[in-house]
C-alpha positions as a Markdown table, in Angstrom:
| # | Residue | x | y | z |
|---|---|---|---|---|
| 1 | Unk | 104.0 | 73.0 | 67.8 |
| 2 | Unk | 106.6 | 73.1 | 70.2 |
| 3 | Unk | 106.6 | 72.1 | 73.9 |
| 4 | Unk | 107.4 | 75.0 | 75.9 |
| 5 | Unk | 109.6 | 74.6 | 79.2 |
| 6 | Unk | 109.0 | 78.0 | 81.7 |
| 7 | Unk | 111.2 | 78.6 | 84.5 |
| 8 | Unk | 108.9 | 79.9 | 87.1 |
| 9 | Unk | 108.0 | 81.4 | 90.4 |
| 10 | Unk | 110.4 | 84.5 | 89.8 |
| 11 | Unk | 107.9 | 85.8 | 91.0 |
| 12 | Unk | 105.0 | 83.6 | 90.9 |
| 13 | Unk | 102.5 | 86.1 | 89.7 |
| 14 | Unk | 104.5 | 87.2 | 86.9 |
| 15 | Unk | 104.8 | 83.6 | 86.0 |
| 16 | Unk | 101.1 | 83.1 | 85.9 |
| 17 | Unk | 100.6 | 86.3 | 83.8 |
| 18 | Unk | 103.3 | 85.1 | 81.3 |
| 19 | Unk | 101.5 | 81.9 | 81.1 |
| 20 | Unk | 98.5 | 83.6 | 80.1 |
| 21 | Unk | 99.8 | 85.8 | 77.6 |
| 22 | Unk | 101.5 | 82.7 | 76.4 |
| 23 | Unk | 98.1 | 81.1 | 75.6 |
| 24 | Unk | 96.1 | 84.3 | 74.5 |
| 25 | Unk | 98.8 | 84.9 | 72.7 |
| 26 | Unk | 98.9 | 81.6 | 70.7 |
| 27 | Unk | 95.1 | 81.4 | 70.0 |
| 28 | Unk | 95.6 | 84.6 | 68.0 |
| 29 | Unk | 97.7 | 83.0 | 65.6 |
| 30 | Unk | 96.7 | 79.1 | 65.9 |
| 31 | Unk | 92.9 | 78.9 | 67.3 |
| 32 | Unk | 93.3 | 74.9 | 66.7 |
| 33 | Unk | 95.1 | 74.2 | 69.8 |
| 34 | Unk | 96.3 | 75.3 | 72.9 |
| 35 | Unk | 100.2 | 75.2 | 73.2 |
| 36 | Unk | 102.1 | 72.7 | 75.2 |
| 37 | Unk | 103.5 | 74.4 | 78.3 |
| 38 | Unk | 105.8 | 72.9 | 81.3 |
| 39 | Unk | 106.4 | 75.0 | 84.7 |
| 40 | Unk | 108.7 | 74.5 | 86.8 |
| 41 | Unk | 108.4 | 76.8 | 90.0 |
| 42 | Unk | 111.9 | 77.1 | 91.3 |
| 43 | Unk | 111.9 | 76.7 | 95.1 |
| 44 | Unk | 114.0 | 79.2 | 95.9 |
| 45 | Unk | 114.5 | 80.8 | 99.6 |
| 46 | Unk | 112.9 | 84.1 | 100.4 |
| 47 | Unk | 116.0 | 85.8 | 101.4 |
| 48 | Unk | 118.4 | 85.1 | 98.4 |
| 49 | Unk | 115.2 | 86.7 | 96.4 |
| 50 | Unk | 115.5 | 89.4 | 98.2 |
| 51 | Unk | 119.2 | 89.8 | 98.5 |
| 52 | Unk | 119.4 | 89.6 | 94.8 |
| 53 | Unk | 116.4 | 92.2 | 94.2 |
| 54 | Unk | 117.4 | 95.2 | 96.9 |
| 55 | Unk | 121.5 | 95.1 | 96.7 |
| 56 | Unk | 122.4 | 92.7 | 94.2 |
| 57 | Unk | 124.1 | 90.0 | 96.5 |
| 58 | Unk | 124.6 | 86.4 | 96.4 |
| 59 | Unk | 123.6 | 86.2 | 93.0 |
| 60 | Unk | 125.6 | 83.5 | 92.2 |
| 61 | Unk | 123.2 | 81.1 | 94.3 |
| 62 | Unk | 120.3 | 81.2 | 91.8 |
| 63 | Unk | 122.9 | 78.8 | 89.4 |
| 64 | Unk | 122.4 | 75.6 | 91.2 |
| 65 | Unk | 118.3 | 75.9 | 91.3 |
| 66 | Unk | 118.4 | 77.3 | 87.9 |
| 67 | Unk | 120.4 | 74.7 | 86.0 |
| 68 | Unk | 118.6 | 71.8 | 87.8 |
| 69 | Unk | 114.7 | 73.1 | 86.8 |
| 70 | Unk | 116.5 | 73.6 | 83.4 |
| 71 | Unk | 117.4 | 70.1 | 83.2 |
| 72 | Unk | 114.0 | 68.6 | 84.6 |
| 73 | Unk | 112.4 | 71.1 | 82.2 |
| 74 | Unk | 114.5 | 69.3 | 79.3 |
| 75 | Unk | 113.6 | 65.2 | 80.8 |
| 76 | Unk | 110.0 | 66.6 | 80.9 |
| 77 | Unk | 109.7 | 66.7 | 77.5 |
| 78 | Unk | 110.3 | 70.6 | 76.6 |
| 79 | Unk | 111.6 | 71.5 | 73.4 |
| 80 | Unk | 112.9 | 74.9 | 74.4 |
| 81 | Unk | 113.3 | 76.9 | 77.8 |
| 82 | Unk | 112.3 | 80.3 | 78.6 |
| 83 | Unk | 112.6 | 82.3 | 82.1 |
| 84 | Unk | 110.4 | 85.0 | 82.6 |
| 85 | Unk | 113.0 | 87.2 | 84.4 |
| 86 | Unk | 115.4 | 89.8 | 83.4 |
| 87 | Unk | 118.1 | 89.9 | 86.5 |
| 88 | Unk | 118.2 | 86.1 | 86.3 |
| 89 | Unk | 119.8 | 86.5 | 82.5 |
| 90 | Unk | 122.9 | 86.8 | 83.9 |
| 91 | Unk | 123.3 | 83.1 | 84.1 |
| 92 | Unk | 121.9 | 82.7 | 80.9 |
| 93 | Unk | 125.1 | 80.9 | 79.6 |
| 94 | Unk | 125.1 | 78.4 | 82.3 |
| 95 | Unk | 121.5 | 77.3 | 81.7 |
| 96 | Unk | 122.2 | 77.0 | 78.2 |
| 97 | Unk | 125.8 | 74.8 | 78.9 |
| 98 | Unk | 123.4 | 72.9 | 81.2 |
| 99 | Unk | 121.0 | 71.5 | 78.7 |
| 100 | Unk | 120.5 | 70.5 | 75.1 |
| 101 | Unk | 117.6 | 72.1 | 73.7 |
| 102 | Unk | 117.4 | 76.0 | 73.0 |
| 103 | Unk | 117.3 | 79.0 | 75.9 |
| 104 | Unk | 115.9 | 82.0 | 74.8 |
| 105 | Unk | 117.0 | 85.4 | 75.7 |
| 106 | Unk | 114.1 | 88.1 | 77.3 |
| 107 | Unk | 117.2 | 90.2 | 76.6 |
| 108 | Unk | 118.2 | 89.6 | 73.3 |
| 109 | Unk | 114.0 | 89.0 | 72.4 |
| 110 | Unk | 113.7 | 92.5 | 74.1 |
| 111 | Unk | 116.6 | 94.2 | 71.9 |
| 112 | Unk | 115.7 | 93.3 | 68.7 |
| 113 | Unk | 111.7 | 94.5 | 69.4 |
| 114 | Unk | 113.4 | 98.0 | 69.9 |
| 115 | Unk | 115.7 | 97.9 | 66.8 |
| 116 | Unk | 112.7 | 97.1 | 64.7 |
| 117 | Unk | 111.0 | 100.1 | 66.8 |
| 118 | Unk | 113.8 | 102.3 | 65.5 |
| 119 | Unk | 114.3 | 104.0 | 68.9 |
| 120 | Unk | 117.7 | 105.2 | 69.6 |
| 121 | Unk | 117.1 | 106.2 | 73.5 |
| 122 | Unk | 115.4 | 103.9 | 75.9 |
| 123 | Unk | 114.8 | 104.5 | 79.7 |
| 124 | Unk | 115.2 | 101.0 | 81.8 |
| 125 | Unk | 113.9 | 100.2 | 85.0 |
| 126 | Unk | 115.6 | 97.4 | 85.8 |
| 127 | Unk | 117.2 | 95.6 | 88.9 |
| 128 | Unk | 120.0 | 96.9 | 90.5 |
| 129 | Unk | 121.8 | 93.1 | 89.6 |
| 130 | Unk | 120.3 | 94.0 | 86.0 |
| 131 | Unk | 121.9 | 97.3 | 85.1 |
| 132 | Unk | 124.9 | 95.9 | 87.3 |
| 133 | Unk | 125.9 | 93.5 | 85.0 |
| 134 | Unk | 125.1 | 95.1 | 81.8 |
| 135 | Unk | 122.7 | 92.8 | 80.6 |
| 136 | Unk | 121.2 | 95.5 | 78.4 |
| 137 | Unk | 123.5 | 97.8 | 78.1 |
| 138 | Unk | 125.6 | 95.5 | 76.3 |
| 139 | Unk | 122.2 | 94.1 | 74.1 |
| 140 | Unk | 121.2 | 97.4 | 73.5 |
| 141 | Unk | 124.6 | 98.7 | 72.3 |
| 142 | Unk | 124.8 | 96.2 | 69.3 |
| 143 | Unk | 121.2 | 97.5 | 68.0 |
| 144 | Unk | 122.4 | 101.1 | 68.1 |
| 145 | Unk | 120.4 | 102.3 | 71.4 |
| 146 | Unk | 121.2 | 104.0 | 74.4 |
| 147 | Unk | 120.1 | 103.5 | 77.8 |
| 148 | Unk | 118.8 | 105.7 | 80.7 |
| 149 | Unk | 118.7 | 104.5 | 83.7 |
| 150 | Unk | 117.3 | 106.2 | 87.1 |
| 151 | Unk | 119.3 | 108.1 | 89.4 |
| 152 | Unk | 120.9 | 106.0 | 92.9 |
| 153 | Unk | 118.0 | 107.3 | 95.1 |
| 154 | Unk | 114.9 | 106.2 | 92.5 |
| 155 | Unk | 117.2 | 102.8 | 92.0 |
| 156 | Unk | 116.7 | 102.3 | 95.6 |
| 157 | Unk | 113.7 | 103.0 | 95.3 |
| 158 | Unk | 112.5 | 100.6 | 92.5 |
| 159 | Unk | 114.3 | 98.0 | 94.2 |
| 160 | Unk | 111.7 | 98.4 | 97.3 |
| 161 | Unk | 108.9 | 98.5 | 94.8 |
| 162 | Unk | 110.0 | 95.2 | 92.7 |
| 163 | Unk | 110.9 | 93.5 | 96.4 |
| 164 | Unk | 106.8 | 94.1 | 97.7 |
| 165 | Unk | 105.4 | 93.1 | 93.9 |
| 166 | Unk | 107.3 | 90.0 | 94.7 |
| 167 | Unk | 106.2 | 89.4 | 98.4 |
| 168 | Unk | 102.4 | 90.2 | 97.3 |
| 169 | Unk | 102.4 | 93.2 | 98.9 |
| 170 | Unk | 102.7 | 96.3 | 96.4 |
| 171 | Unk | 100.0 | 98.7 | 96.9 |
| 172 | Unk | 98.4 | 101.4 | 95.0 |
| 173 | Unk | 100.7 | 103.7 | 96.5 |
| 174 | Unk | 103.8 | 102.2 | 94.3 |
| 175 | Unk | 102.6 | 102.4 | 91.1 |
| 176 | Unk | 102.6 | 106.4 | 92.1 |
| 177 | Unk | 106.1 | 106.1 | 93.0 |
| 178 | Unk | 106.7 | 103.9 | 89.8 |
| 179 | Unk | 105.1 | 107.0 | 87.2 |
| 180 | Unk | 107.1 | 109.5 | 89.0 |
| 181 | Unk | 110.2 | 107.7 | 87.9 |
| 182 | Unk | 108.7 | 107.5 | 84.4 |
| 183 | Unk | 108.5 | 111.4 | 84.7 |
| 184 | Unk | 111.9 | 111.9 | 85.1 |
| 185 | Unk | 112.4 | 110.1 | 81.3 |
| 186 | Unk | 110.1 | 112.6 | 79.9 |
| 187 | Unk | 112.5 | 115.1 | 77.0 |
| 188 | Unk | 115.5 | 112.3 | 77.1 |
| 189 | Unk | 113.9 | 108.9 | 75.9 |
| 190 | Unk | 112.0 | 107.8 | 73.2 |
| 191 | Unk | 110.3 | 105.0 | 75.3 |
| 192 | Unk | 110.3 | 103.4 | 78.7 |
| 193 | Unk | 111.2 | 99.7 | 79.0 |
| 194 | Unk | 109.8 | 97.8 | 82.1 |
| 195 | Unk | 112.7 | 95.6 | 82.2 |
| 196 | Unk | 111.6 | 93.3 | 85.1 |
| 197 | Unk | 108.9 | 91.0 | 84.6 |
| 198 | Unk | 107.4 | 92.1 | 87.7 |
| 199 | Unk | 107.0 | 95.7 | 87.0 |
| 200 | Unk | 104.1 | 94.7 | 84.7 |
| 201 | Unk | 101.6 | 93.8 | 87.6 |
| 202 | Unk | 101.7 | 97.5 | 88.6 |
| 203 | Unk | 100.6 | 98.2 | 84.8 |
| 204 | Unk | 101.8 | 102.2 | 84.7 |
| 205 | Unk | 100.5 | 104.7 | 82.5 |
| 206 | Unk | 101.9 | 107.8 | 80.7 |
| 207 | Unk | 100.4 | 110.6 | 78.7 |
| 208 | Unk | 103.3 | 111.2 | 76.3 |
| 209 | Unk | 106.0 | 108.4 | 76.9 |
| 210 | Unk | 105.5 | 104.6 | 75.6 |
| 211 | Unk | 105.5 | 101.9 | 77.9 |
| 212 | Unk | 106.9 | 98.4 | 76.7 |
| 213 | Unk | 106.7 | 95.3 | 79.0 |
| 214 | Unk | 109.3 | 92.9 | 78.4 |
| 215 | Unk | 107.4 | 90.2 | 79.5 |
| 216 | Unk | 104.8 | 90.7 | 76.8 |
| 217 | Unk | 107.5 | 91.2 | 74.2 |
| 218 | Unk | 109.0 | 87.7 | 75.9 |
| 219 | Unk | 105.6 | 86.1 | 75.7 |
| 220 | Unk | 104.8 | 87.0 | 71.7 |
| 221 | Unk | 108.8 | 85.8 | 70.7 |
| 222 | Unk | 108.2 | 82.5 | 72.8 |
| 223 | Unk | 104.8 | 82.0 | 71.1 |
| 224 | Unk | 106.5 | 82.5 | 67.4 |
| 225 | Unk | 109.0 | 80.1 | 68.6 |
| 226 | Unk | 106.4 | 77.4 | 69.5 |
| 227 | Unk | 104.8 | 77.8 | 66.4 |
| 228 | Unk | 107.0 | 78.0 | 63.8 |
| 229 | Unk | 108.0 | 74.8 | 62.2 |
């Protein structure tokens, strides 16, 4: 069983519900011991969060507080690093150059979970810094599916949604907002992909589209990789 290195505190909730899954998760498939897990909760200011979540500035700031709980991930003992957050995946590469041991991808983790779904046409709510960068689009692409994204206004829109889930201050009134969006997939996509970690915590519903998380499908993949031998 591998030692599991998480990236945390982006946000921290989500990172607490991954950490669960994580070890639900395991106990399904190994009920002889709990895994191994290290957090590291980045201490990152408030306002380059929030920069990065409503208008996709400044992104480039995450690097330095990224590669360095990376690397005291690695001296902890972890055998592999995961990072519960989608935007974030843009600097991927240079946590990966920064450390030894495997990264793995909520992107690329997320990707092939939809190939093996054999949908074609996926609706993404996502960060603006998310779609911005193509993160999916590009993942997505190589496994034969389309994305649909929402409109400018309902981008806006998510990003106020994703910004309060963060601060602790969503209300019951956002997930309404959130399965309006959904709506508007209804006739063009196969599925909806929650494609921020976050978006989970509002857990929406919908009578004839699928919801996937990508957390959970991030939380199976890095319990298959702690396991297998």
């Amino acid at each position: 069983m591998k030692t599991i290195g998480v990236i945390g505190g982006l946000g921290p909730e989500t990172t607490a519900e991954f950490y669960l899954e994580i070890v639900f998760g395991s106990y399904k498939k190994n009920k002889q011991q709990r895994p191994p897990i290290l957090i590291w909760n980045v201490p990152l200011r408030y306002d380059i969060e929030e920069d990065l979540i409503r208008s996709s500035k400044g992104e480039e700031r995450y690097i330095p507080y990224l590669v360095a709980g990376a690397k005291k991930l690695e001296r902890g003992g972890a055998d592999f690093i995961v990072m519960p957050c989608n935007s974030l995946h843009i600097f991927i590469e240079d946590i990966r150059k920064a450390v030894k041991i495997p990264v793995l991808s909520i992107v690329e983790e997320t990707a092939k979970f939809l190939r093996e779904k054999k949908f074609r046409n996926v609706g993404l709510l996502a960060t603006r810094t998310a779609l911005k960068s193509g993160l999916y689009e590009t993942a997505l692409k190589k496994e034969g599916i389309s994305q649909i994204v929402p409109h400018d206004k309902d981008q806006a829109m998510l990003g106020e949604i994703i910004n309060n889930i963060v601060l602790s201050r969503h209300a019951e009134k956002d997930k309404r907002k959130l399965v309006t969006m959904i709506n508007k997939f209804e006739g063009k996509a196969d599925a909806v992909i929650l494609a921020c970690t976050d978006l989970q915590l509002l857990m929406p519903e919908h009578d004839k589209l699928e919801i996937y998380d990508t957390m959970k499908i991030f939380a199976e993949s890095t319990v298959n990789f702690c396991l297998k031998q």
